[in-house]
C-alpha positions in Angstrom: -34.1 10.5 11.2 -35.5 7.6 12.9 -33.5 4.4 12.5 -35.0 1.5 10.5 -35.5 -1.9 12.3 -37.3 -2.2 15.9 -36.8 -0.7 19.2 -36.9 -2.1 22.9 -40.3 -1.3 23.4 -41.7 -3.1 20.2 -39.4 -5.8 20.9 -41.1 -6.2 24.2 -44.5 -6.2 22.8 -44.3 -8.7 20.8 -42.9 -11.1 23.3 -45.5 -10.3 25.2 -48.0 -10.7 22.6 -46.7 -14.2 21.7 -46.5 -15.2 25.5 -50.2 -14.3 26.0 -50.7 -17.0 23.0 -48.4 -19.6 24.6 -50.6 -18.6 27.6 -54.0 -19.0 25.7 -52.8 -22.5 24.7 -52.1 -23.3 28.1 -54.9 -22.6 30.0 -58.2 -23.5 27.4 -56.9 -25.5 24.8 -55.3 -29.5 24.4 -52.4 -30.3 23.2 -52.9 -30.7 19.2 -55.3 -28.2 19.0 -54.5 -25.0 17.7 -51.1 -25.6 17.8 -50.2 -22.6 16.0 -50.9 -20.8 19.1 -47.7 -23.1 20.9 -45.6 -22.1 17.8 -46.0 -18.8 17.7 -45.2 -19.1 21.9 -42.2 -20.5 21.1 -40.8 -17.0 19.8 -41.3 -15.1 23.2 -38.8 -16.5 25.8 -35.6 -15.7 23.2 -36.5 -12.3 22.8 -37.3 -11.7 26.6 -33.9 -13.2 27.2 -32.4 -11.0 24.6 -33.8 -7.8 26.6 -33.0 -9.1 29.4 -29.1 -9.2 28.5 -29.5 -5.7 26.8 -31.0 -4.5 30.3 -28.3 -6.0 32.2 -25.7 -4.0 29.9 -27.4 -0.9 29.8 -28.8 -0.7 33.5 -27.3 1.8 36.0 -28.3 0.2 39.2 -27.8 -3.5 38.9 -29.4 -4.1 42.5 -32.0 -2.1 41.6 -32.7 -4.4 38.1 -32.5 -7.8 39.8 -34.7 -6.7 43.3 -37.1 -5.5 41.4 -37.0 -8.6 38.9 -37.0 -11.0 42.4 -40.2 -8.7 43.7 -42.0 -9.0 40.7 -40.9 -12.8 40.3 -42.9 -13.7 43.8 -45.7 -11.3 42.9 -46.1 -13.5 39.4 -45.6 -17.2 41.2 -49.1 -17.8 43.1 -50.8 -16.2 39.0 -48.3 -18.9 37.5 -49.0 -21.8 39.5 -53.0 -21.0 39.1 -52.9 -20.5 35.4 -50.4 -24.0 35.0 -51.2 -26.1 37.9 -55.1 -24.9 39.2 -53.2 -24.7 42.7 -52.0 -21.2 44.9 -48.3 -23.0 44.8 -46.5 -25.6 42.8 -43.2 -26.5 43.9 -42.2 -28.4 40.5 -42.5 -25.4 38.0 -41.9 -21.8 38.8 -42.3 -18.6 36.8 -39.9 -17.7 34.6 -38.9 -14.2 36.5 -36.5 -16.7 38.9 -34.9 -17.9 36.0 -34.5 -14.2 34.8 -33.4 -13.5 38.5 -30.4 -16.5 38.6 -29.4 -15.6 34.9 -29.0 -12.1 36.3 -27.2 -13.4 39.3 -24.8 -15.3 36.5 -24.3 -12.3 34.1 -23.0 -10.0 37.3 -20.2 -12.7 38.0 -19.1 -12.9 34.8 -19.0 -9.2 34.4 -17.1 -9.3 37.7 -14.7 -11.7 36.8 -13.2 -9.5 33.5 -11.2 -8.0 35.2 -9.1 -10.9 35.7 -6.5 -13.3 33.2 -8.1 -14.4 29.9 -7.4 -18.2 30.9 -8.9 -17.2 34.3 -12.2 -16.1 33.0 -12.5 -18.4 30.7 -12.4 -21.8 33.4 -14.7 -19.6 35.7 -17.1 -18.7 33.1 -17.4 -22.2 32.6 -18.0 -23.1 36.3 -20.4 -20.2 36.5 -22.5 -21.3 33.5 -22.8 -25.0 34.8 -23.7 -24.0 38.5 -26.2 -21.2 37.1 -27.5 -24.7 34.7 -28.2 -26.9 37.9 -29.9 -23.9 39.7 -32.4 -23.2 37.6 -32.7 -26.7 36.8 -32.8 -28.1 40.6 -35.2 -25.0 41.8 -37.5 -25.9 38.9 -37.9 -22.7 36.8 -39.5 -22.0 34.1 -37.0 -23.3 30.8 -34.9 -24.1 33.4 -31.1 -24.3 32.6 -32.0 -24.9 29.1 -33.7 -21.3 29.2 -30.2 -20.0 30.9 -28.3 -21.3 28.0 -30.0 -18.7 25.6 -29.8 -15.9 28.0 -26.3 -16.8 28.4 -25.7 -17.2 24.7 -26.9 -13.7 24.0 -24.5 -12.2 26.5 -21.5 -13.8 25.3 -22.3 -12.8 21.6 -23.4 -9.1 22.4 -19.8 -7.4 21.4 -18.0 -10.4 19.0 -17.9 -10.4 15.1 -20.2 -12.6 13.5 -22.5 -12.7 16.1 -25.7 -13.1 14.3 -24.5 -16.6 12.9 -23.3 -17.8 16.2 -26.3 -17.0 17.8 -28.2 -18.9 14.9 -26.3 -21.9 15.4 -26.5 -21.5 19.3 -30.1 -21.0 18.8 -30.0 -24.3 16.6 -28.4 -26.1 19.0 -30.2 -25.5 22.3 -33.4 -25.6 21.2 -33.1 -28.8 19.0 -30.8 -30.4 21.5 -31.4 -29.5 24.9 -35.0 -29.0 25.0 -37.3 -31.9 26.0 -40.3 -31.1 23.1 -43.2 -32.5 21.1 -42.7 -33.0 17.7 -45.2 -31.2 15.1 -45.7 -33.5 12.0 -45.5 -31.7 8.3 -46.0 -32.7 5.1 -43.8 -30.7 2.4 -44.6 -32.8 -1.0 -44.1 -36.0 -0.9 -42.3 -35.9 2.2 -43.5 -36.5 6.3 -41.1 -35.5 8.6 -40.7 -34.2 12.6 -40.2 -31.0 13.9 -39.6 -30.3 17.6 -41.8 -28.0 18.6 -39.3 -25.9 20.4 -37.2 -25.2 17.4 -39.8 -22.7 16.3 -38.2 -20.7 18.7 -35.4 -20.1 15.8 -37.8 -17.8 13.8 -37.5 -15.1 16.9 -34.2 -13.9 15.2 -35.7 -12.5 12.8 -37.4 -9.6 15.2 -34.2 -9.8 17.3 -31.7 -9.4 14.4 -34.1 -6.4 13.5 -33.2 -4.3 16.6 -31.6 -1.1 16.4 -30.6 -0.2 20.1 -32.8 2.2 20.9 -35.4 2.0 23.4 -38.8 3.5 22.6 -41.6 4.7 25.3 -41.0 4.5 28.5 -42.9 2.0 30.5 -41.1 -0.4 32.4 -43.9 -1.1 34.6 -46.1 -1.9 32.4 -43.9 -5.1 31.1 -43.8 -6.2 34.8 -47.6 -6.3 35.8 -48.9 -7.7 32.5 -47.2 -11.1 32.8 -48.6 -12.0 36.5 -52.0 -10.2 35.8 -52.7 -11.5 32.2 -52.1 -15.0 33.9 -54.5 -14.4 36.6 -56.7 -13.2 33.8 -56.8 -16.6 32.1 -57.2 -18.6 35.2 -60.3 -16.4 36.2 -61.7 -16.6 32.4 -61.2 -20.8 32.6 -63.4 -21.0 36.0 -65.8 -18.6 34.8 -66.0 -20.6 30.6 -65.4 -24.2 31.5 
């Protein structure tokens, strides 16, 4: 009997669906318009960096994972910089497979570093965490340390009780706290209030909470071409519309 909820492979579809609408945003439309399309975006890093913890605990060649994830990431960065920038390379933003590469980096020390005194691991995990923060952040990437922070927060959680409140409230905090966002206006009877736009990103728990642990089809690759070729897509489709 099959189990209720959603697998990898569904998870993965639907980040990639709401990337491409991030995406979509991005390349043809302005800011406040169709804004719902930027909402909707804001679900697909959390749930990438959910699989991407599940992958790093379930992989059986870790070199393998994070050199294919590095190939992939330079394959992606000259589609990026077209689709954010209009140029073959910007130096100031790059794709988000290089922060998936330095979180995996981080996650493999950490794993490393078990076998050692709880007070040990718990001052280097620390250390780790902050120098895997500035990396991302100095070398520009894609959510930057922020982005690290969630991946980080889902492999910390994976195996403690109460897990799917802490994430909730790490969630909460990162995205409300550490992001740099626009705020989307709303008016709920007679009230007008704020909303950073990146705390939509809160709503992807309800897909990941939903996971069951299995993995669905097979196809791995798939996953990895779409991202750099559905950007190139978009950059094409803008020179050829506008």
């Amino acid at each position: 009997m099959a189990k209720q909820g959603l697998n990898t492979y569904q998870l993965k579809i639907l980040a990639l669906f709401f990337m491409f609408l991030d995406h979509l945003h991005v390349v043809f439309f302005k800011e406040n318009s169709f804004i719902w399309l930027r909402c909707l975006g804001r679900l697909s890093f959390p749930i990438f960096a959910f699989l991407l913890t599940e992958g790093f605990f379930h992989t059986k060649d870790f070199s393998k994972y994070l050199k294919r994830m590095f190939i992939f990431a330079l394959i992606a960065e000259i589609p990026f910089d077209l689709m954010t920038s209009g140029t073959f390379f910007n130096f100031y933003l790059q794709n988000i497979m290089f922060s998936f590469c330095i979180a995996l980096i981080g996650m493999y020390l950490l794993e490393k570093l078990k076998k050692y005194s709880k007070l040990t691991y718990i001052i280097s995990s620390i250390y780790i965490v902050i120098f895997m923060f500035i990396l991302a952040t100095i070398t520009f990437t894609d959510y930057a340390g922020s982005g690290l922070l969630i991946i980080f927060l889902f492999y910390f959680t994976k195996k403690i009780k109460y897990k799917k409140i802490i994430q909730l409230i790490g969630m909460f905090i990162i995205n409300i706290f550490c992001f740099k966002s626009p705020y989307l206006t709303f008016n709920l009877f007679s009230y007008s209030g704020k909303f950073p736009l990146q705390g939509m990103a809160l709503f992807s728990l309800i897909f990941i909470f939903f996971y069951h642990g299995q993995l669905g089809p097979k196809s791995k690759y798939f996953f990895y071409l779409f991202y750099p070729f559905h950007m190139l897509l978009l950059y094409l489709l803008k020179l050829i519309l506008i």
